[in-house]
Each structure stands twice: as structure tokens, then as C-alpha cells.
N, C-alpha and C positions, 0 to 999 in steps of 0.2 A: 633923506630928511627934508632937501627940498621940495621934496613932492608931498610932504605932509598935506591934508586936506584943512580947511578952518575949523572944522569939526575933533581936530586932533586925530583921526584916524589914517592908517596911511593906506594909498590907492593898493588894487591890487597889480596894477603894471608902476614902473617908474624906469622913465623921467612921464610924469603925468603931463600933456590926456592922453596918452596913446590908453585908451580905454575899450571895454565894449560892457552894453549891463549897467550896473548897479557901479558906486565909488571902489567899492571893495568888496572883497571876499573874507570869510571867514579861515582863518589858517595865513590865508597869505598876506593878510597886512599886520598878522604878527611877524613880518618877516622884519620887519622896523626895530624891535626888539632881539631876535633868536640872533639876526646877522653881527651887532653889535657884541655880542655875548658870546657868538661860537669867535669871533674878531678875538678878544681879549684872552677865548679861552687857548688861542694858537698861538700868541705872540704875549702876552700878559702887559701889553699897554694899555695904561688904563686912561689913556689919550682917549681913546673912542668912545670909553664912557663916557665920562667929562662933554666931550663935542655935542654927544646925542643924548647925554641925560633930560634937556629940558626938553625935549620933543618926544622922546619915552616916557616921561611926565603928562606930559598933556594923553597921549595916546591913552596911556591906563585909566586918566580921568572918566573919557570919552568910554573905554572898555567898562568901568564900574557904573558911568551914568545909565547904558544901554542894558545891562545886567536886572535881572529883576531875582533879589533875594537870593545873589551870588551866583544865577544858574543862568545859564548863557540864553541867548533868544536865537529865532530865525529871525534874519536881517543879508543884506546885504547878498551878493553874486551868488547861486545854488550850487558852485561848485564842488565845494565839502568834497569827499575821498573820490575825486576825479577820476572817473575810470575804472570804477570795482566793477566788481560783477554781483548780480544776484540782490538781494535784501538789501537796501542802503542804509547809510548810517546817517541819523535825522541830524540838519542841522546843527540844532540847538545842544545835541549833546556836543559834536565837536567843537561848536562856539565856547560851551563849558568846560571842556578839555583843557584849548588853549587860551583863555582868561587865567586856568589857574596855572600851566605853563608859564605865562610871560611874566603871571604874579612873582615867581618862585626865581625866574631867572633876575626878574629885578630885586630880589634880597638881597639874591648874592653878588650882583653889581654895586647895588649900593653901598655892602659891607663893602667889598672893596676899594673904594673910595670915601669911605670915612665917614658916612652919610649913614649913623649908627642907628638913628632914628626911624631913618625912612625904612632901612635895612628889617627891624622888627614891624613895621608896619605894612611891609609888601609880605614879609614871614605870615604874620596875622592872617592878613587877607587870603592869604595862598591855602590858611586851614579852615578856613568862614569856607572859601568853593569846595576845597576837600570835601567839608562837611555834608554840605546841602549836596553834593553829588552823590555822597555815600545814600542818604536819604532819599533820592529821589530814582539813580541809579541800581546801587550794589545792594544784593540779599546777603540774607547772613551764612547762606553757603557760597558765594564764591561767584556765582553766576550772576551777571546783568540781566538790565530788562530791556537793554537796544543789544540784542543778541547776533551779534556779526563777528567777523573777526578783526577789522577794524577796531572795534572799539575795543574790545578787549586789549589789543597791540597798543592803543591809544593811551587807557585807561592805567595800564601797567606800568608803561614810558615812563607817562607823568607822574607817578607813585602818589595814584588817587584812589590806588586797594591799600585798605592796612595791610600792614606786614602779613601778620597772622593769616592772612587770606591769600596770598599773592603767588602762593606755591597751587590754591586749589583753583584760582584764579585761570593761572600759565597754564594748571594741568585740561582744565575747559580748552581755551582757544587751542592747544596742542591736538586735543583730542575730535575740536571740529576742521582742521587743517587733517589727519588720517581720514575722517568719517567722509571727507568729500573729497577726496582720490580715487580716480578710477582708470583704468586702462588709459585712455588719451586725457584727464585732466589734471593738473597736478593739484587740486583742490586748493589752492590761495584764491582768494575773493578779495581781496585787498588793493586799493588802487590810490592816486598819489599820494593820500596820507596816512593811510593803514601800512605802507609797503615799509615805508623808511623804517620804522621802531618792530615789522614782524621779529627779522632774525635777530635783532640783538636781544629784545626780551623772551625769545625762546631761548639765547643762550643764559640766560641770566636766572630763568625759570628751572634749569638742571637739563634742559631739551636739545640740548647742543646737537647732538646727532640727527634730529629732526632739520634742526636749520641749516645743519650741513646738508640733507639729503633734499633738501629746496633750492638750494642753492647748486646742486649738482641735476637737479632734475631738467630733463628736455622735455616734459610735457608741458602743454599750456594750460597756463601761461607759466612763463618763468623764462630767466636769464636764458637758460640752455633753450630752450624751447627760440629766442631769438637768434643765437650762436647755431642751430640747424638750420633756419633762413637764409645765413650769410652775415649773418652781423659780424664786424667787429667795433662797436661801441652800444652803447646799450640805449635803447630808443623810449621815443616818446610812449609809442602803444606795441604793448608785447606783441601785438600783429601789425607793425607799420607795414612789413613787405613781410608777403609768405612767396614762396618757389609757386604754390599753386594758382595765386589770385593775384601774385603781382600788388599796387599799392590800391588797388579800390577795396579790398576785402569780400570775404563771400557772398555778400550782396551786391557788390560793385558800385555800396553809396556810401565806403568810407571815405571818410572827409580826411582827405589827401594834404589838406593846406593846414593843418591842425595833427602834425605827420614828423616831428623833430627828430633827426637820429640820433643824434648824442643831448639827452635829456638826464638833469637831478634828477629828479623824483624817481625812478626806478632804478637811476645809479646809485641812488643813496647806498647801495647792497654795498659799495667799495669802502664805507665806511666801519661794515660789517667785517670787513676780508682784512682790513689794516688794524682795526680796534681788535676783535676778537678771535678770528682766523690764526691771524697771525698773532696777536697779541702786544699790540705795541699801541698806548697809551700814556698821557700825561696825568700826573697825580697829581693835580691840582693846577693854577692856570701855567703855560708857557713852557712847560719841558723841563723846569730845572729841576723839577722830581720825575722821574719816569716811573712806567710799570709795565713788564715785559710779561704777559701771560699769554699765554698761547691755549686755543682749546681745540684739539685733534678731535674728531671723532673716535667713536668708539668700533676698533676693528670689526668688520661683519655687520656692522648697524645699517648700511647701505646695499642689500646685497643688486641693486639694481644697476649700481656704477661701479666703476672701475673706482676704489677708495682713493681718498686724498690721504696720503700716507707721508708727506713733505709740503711746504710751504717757504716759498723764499721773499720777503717782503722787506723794506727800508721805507721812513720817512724826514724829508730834512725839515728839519726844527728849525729854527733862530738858533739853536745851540751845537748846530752839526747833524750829521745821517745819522740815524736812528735804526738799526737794522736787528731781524729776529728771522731765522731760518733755521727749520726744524726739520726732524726728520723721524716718524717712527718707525722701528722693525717690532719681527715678535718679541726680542727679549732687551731691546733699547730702547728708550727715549733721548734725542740727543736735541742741543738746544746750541748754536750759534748766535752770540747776539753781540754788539758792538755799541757799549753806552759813550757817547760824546764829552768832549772836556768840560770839566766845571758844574757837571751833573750828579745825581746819583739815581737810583734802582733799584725796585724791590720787583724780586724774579719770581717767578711762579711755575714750577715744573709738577708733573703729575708723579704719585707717590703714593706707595701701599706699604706700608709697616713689614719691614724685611728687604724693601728696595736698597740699592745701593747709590750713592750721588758721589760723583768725581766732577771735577774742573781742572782740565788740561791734563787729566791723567793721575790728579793729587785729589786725597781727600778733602773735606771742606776747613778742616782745621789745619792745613798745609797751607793754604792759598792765602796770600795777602791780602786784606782790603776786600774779603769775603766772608761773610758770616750767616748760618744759617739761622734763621729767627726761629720756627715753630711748625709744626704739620697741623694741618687743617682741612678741611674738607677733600680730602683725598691728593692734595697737594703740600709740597713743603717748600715753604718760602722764606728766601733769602737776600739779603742786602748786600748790594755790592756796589761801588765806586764807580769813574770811568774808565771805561781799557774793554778790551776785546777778552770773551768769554769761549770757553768751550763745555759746557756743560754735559753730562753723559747720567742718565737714571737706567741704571743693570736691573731688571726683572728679578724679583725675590727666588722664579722656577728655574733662575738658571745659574 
């Protein structure tokens, strides 16, 4: 917040000037806002609100003065989805992405702090962008008119497709992520800001098996594709170092000084692997609601890898480890998981009408301080307290 600019915008390096370019970048001096909000959403103090509200004030000003008719402009650093491949995605839309992103994150800050007012009036704003982006954006099937994937991963994130569309939406970007796979590519075009939101809104879109099969792919680009290099942390550029060109790249005029090996932006995937992977999630800010869903792939959906068929994962909260370790065979689903003191937990196991569910051995009407709520979209979820779990889903065929 010190590095705030007069202008209300914030640099896109800090502690500022360490600069190069323009003040800012689009994306990255929303990081002024997103940092304060993922802050509150890990820990639920809403101390960090409070400190940085009036400087997230001025910044939004600054965001709606530069806006023309709620739709973002070209301005500022060209960096926008840094690193994709192929078609880029034009500034101005991702300027308009994340306007109505940081719109939407300060509602709900503001609810949180009492600020009832402001809270419907960032709401407001946040469907005034909606709007004009649907309009200027989205057709009435489903497909955009900045056709990358990118935007689409973008567009979906920030739940700037109506509902109604967002299944034909996922089913587009899903289907240009297969159409641009080949023997040595794994068809992602996405680069620092298309990558963070690909897998989760493929998981979110019904694609789950897709973003596990990216997530396990070794071609390039992709995680694996760096992990056959030598990696063990996950780098700035899917080709910082190959075995064959060493760090200059196959021209030998990669820019080596612009070369980070443990970099966000294409680690963001870890937040795929804890949230969704594995399934360990806070239901609302701070942990003291959790949500323990896990999404396995679908057996034989990958015949290219060796399956993930197990996942063992923990995160420590403010409220204790957090832990969710699974395991499928052909005729189990087994779920390990350990909710912390003073919490509770709504569990999410996979489930087909005639499946059987045990915990510790007991069915769920034996078990203490466990109750099944409802089956739903191929899942039956249940609420249960703090203490260590053993959950077991028996196959209807066997």
C-alpha cells in the first residue's frame, strides 16, 4: 500500500521504483486488492481490510475513472497473459476481466466489515461490467469474440458467463485445449494469467479428467514437461532449462535474466492440487467451516499416464492440519481425512445409487457427530464435526 502511486493505482513491482515500462500493468496492480482478500480469505482477520480499505478505495476510483462504459481500456505495461503462446489475448478484455474481478472481491470485503453500503455498490458495479462485457464479449451460444483460451479460463473464473451458458462456455475452451494436442504439444496456450484459473474451471465445468490429464501431461508445455527437464520446483518459463539447449532456448536468445525457477504464476497449479485434487477447502473466510471434496479422475480417462489413483494432502489453517488422503480401487472409494478442533465439515464423496458408505467400519446412522445430508450430482454429502474420519464408498457391482 506504500507504493500506492498519486494516481491511486498500484505499481506493478513493489516496494516502487524498482520499475521498468509503464507505472503498471493490467492484472498485476489488481494484486492491491486480490492480496488483501485471498489475506482475510486464509486467516478471517479483517484487520487487513480495515488497514487497506482506503487505498482500495482510491484504486477502484482510479479503475472506474479509466473505464470507459464499464469496459476496460488498453493502458498501462503490455504484459497481459505473459508468456502464452499463439493468438493473444487483447489487453482491454483482460483489463475488463479484472475491473470487474476486484469489483466483486470488494463487495465482499466490504460486507465483511460493515460497510453495507459500499458492499451493494461494488455488487452494482460488478454487474454494470458483467453487462457490458456480456454485450460486447459473449454470443448467445456460448462462444466469445477474443477466442483463446485464456479468456475463456478468464471469463469463466470471474463468473462473467451467465450460468445458463457456462456449461457451453467450459464445453468450448475444453474442446480447444483436445483440438490443439498433438504428439509433442500438450495444446495449453495459456500464459501467466490464463494458467492460474485453466484447471480449476475445467474442474468446475464437469472436465475434471481433462485437467487431471494436463496436469499429468509431459508434453509442452506443462508441469511434467518441466519435471523431464529436471525440475524440482516449478519455473518461470515452461522452458527455463531443457537437457537439449541448456538456458538459452532453441535459438540461443532466451532471455536468461527473466529465467526464475520457483515462480507463482505457473505454480498457481498447487492451488489446484490442495483445492481440488485433493479437496481441501474453506467454506467461507478462515477455516472454521471446511469442505473436504476430492475429485479423482475418471478410471481409464488418461490412458497416456500411469493414473492418479491416490492423493495424500494436508493444510495448516489458523485452526490446525487439515488433511484429505484418498484412495481409489475398482470397487472402493476410501477417504481419510482429519477435521481440526473447533471446526466443522461438509464431506463430499463420490456416489451412484446402490453404493454403500461406511465410516470406520459403521454405517452413517452408527457414527457420532456424522450425518448424511443429501446425494447430488453423483456425490453424497455429509456433515460431520471435528476428529479423524475413515470413510469407505463399496461399489453398487460388488
Amino acid at each position: 500500500m506504500e507504493s500506492q502511486l498519486p494516481s491511486g493505482v498500484f505499481p506493478g513491482f513493489a516496494p516502487y521504483p524498482f520499475q521498468h515500462g509503464w507505472d503498471f500493468g493490467t492484472a498485476w496492480c489488481d494484486a492491491g486488492v486480490i492480496c488483501p482478500w485471498t489475506i482475510w480469505q486464509a486467516y478471517d482477520d479483517k484487520r487487513i481490510i480495515e488497514r487497506c480499505w482506503p487505498f482500495m478505495v482510491k484504486f477502484m476510483d482510479w479503475r472506474k475513472a479509466t473505464s470507459t462504459n464499464y469496459l476496460g481500456i488498453v493502458h498501462g505495461n503490455e504484459w497481459g497473459d505473459w508468456l502464452s503462446f499463439g493468438k493473444k489475448t487483447p489487453l482491454d478484455f483482460v483489463d475488463t476481466v479484472y475491473f470487474a474481478y476486484s469489483a466483486n472481491l470488494m463487495s465482499q470485503m466490504a460486507a465483511a466489515i460493515g460497510k453495507n453500503s459500499e458492499a451493494a455498490e461494488y455488487a452494482d458495479l460488478f454487474q454494470h461490467i458483467k453487462t457490458a462485457f456480456d454485450g460486447k464479449y459473449l454470443k448467445a451460444d456460448g462462444t466469445l469474440t477474443v477466442d483463446t483460451e485464456t479468456a475463456y479460463a478468464l471469463a469463466l473464473f470471474v463468473d462473467l458467463i451467465p450460468v445458463e451458458l457456462r456449461a457451453k462456455s467450459g464445453k468450448i475452451l475444453a474442446d480447444k485445449l483436445r483440438a490443439g494436442e498433438t504428439t509433442d504439444n500438450s495444446g495449453m496456450t495459456t500464459g501467466f494469467l490464463g494458467t492460474r484459473p485453466l484447471l480449476p474451471v475445467l474442474t468446475s465445468v464437469g472436465e475434471n479428467d481433462l485437467a487431471v490429464k494436463h496436469f499429468q501431461s509431459r508434453k509442452f508445455p506443462s508441469w511434467g514437461y518441466e519435471v523431464e527437464q529436471g525440475a524440482t520446483t516449478i519455473w518461470e518459463r515452461w522452458n527455463s532449462f531443457t537437457k537439449e539447449h541448456g538456458f538459452g532456448g532453441a535459438d540461443g536468445k532466451q532471455n536468461a535474466s527473466m529465467n526464475s525457477f520457483a515462480h507463482y504464476s505457473f505454480g498457481a497449479v498447487c492451488e489446484w492440487m490442495i483445492n481440488d485434487l485433493a479437496g481441501i477447502q474453506s467454506d467461507g473466510a478462515g477455516y472454521d467451516k471446511i469442505i473436504i471434496h476430492p475429485h479423482p479422475p475418471t478410471p481409464g480417462s488418461n490412458p497416456e499416464r500411469k493414473p492418479i489413483n491416490w492423493v495424500k494432502a494436508h493444510y495448516d489453517s489458523i485452526h490446525g492440519r487439515i488433511s484429505s488422503q484418498w484412495r481409489q480401487i475398482p470397487e472402493q472409494f476410501e477417504l481419510r481425512t482429519v477435521i481440526p478442533a473447533n471446526t466443522t465439515a461438509t464431506v463430499y464423496l463420490p456416489f451412484q445409487p446402490g453404493d454403500f458408505v461406511t465410516e470406520g467400519g459403521k454405517t452413517m446412522d452408527r457414527v457420532y457427530g456424522v450425518k448424511q445430508l443429501r446425494v447430488e450430482n453423483g456425490q453424497t454429502v455429509i456433515a460431520v464435526g471435528s476428529g479423524k474420519y475413515e470413510f469407505v464408498v463399496t461399489r453398487k457391482s460388488q
